[in-house]
C-alpha angles and dihedrals in degrees: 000000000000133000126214079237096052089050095046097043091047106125132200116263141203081264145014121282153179132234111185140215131169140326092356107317122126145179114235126201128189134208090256088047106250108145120200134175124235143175123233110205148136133245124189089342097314119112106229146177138234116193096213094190144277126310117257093021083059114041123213086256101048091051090052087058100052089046088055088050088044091052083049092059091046097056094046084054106253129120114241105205083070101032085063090030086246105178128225110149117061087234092053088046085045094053094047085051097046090043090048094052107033091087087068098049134062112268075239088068100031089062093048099056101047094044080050095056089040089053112048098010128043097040076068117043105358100114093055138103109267095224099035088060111109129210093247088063095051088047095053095046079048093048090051085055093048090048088064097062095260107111089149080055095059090042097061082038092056094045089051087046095052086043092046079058102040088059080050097058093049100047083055086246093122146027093213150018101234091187093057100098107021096096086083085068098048133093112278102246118227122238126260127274113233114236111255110269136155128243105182116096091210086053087061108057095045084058106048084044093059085044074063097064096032116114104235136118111295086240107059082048089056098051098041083056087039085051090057106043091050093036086214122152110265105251090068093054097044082048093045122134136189095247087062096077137082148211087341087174103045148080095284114014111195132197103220101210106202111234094238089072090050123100090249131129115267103266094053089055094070097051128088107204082070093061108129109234107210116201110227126217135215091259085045096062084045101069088042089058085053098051097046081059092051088052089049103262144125104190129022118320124229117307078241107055132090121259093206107039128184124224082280087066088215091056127077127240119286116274094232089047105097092036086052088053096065099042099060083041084065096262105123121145086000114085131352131186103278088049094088091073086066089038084065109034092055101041099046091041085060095040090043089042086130106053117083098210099045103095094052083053094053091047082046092054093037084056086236108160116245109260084225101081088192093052096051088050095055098021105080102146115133101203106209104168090065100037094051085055096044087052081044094058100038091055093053097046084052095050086048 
């Protein structure tokens, strides 16, 4: 059996290798020195292993203790590598991964990254064992994906595979994370193209003005003017709903985006200190008003009921609506919804060139998060007065 001593003397060698203990339990040390415990034991005929945890976070006779629980599970017939969510296999460790970060991402994004890793990984090297996989193995699943044309793919992959081992390593699984360096060996991506937008205010009205005389549904030409004048990504305004809207006949109306609609990780969405207020203009109401018309009424709808709706009045408008409508208004390739962020960002940073805290308005009212994380912990002021003016002004630079 074992000693505290013999534990804590044991040395790196040229190789891996075992020192053992009792009833299974062994000490195992690698070349770089790390030392980990594990269990050697069988389960309906198979011989398997538990990785107990690393040497000193686990003592000798901590690791005794968990080997007897483990005997105990075994008696009361349960595996125990399932029964404590030990992991063997890479696709057991990438599962674990994948079930103990999914609450912090959209279900959107969720669902990306596990069919990802279904689709160009575990095929691969599912079935083996997590700390026995070598760099060479994740580069070559990385350089299939990049065969296919998809080298932004095999970036993200390469990113989930160094975080699916870093869990690992913390959870004492594993010694390294094989996929941390191979991104020296993989394709540069490009960068990214920005999306067409334009950035002449001249350009945008003639724009919106030929929306105007284009033959579509009132409501998709709402929303597209109602798109320019808030500068909000597109998904907020198709999902847009009457309740959301206040004081429409006062000083200072304000469209209340509920943080759900917002791009935010999941646990901000539900949330509602991180709703986005968007200060409404006078041009802004106006297309609300008309709206309301179109809807047949002549006040406000109810607090329920879209804004924007689609020919299924309980649905929104298309996705592709608004981009269609540009497009048919002669617009293609030139400008497409969620161009009108940059629309107003550049326009109103040059017309505002003189003012030193224009540009933090324009990010505020753009819901771009403050590059100073502490600030944007401790700075919540919102702000309003300026960023009413700043709406006020970028509608009547629009109307012209």
């Amino acid at each position: 059996m074992l000693t505290n001593g013999a534990v804590k003397a044991a040395a790196a060698q040229t190789r891996a290798y075992k020192m053992s203990d009792a009833g299974g339990l062994y000490l195992f040390v690698t070349p770089a020195g790390c030392k980990s415990w594990r269990l050697k034991y069988r389960w309906q005929g198979k011989e398997k292993l538990l990785v107990i945890g690393r040497y000193p976070e686990v003592s000798l006779g901590e690791a005794r203790g968990r080997r007897d629980e483990a005997k105990e599970q075994l008696r009361a017939g349960a595996d125990p590598s399932t029964s404590r969510d030990i992991l063997e296999t890479f696709e057991q460790l990438a599962r674990a991964w994948f079930a103990h970060s999914k609450n912090g991402w959209s279900p959107a994004h969720a669902n990306d990254v596990l069919a990802s890793l279904e689709r160009d990984v575990l095929p691969a090297i599912g079935a083996r064992a997590a700390g026995s996989i070598e760099p060479r193995e994740l580069l070559q699943v990385l350089r299939d994906v990049e065969n296919r044309g998809r080298a932004e793919t095999a970036k993200r992959l390469r990113q989930r595979l160094s975080a699916i081992f870093g869990f690992g390593i913390a959870e004492g699984l594993v010694q390294i994370d094989p996929a941390q360096h191979l991104g020296r060996a993989m394709i540069s991506v490009r960068l990214p193209r920005p999306q067409p937008a334009l950035t002449n205010l001249d350009q945008c009205r003639q724009l919106l003005a030929a929306c105007d005389r284009t033959s579509v549904r009132a409501p998709t030409k709402l929303a597209s003017k109602f798109l320019a004048l808030t500068a909000v990504r597109l998904d907020p305004v198709r999902g847009m709903r009457w309740g959301e809207i206040e004081d429409i006949d006062g000083d200072a109306p304000l469209w209340r985006v509920p943080a759900e609609r917002m791009k935010l990780k999941k646990l901000k969405k539900a949330d509602d200190r991180f709703a986005h207020l968007v200060p409404l203009s006078a041009a802004a109401v106006a297309v609300l008003r008309d709206a309301a018309r179109e809807s047949g009424y002549e006040g406000l709808p109810p607090a329920d009921a879209l804004v924007f709706p689609g020919r299924d009045r309980g649905r929104p408008i298309g996705e592709g609506a608004i981009g269609d409508l540009y497009d048919r208004a002669g617009f293609a390739g030139r400008h497409v919804p969620h161009g009108w962020r940059s629309s107003f960002s550049t326009i109103l940073n040059e017309a505002m060139a003189g003012d030193p805290a224009a540009r933090a308005d324009i990010d505020r009212a753009l819901a771009h998060s403050p590059k100073d994380k502490v600030e944007a912990a401790y700075n919540r002021a919102q702000l309003l007065d300026r960023r009413h003016a700043l709406f006020h002004r970028w509608g009547v630079l629009l109307a012209g």
